[in-house]
N, C-alpha and C positions, 0 to 999 in steps of 0.2 A: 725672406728673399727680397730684395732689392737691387738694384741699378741707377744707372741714369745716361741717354745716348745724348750726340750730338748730330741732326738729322739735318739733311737740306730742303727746304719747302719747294715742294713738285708744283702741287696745284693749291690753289686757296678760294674756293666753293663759297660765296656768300651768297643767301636764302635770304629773301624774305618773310620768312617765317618765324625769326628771333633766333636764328642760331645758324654757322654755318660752320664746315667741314676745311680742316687743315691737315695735308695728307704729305706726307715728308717721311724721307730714304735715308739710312744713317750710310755709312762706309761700307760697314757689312751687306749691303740690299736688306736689313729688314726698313720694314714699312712700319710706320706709324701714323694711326689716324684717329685726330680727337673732334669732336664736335665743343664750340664757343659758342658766345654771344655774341651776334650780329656787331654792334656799336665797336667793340674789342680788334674786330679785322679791316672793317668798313673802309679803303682808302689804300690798303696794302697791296702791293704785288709780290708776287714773286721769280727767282731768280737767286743765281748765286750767294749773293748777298745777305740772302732770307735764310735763318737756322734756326731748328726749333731745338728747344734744351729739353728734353723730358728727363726727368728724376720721377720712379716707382718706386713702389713696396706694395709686398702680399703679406696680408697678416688674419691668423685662422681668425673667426667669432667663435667665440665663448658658445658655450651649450646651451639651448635655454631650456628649461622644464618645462613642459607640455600643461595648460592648465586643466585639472582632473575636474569633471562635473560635478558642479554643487559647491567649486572653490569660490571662494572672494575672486571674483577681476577686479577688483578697485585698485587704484595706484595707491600707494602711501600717502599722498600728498590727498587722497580723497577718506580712506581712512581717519576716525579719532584718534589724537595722539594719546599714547598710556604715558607716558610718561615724556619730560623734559626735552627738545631738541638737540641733540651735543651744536658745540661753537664749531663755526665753521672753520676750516683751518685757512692761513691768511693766502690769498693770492702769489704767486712769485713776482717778483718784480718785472718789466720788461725786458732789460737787461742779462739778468737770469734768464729768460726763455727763449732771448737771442742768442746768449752762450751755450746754453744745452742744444741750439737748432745748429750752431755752426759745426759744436763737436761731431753731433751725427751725419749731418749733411758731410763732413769730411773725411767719415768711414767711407762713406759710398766711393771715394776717390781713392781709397788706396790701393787697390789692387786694381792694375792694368787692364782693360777691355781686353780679349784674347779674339784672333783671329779664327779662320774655320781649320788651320793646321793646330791649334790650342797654343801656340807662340802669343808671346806680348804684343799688339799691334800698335805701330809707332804712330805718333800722336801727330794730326797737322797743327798748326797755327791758332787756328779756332779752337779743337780742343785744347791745347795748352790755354788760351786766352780764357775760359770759362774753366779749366782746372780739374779737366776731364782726364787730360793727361799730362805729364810732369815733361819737360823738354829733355830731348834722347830718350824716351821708354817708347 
């Protein structure tokens, strides 16, 4: 499950306590609200002008096996090795990882945000400009 909204910045909360609170309305009224780093918002206001892009995903964890009494806990890496290390297999390049991020990043865009009637909701300016919505859908 994935997404990504186009939200207007309400309020923007900076704490001095190394982190503050950025709270922003997409079209539909849902709310979103993320905690940052202080330094990050430090000088900003808000106002029309101010939109925040959030792009999600929900993705299950894997199962983990329960460690039974009397198991090894050592990690591998503290473990002897019995045998050989395999070769590490080589990195992707930068390039590759920007092509694979744009392909998915561009799933998340294809299928129109839906209103609360389940209709295609038409796009303003902003989203068309960040690619949220395609101009006329």
């Amino acid at each position: 499950m994935k997404g990504a909204s186009l939200a207007q910045v309400r309020h923007l909360v900076v704490a001095n306590d190394g982190r503050s609170l950025i709270h922003a309305v997409d079209a539909d009224g849902l709310e979103i609200k993320i905690e940052v780093p202080d330094e990050l918002v430090r000088g900003l206001s808000t106002g029309p002008e101010r939109v925040l892009l959030f792009a999600w995903s929900l993705h299950e964890l894997p199962e983990v096996k329960p460690v039974a009494a009397g198991e090894d806990r050592s990690t591998p890496a503290q473990q002897a090795p019995t045998e050989a290390p395999a070769e590490a297999p080589a990195a992707p390049s930068a390039r590759a990882v920007e092509e694979e991020f744009m392909t998915l990043f561009s799933r998340m865009t294809e299928s129109p945000p839906r209103g609360p009637d389940h209709e295609p909701r038409r796009g303003g300016p902003l989203e068309q400009l960040f690619g949220l919505m395609k101009p006329g859908t």
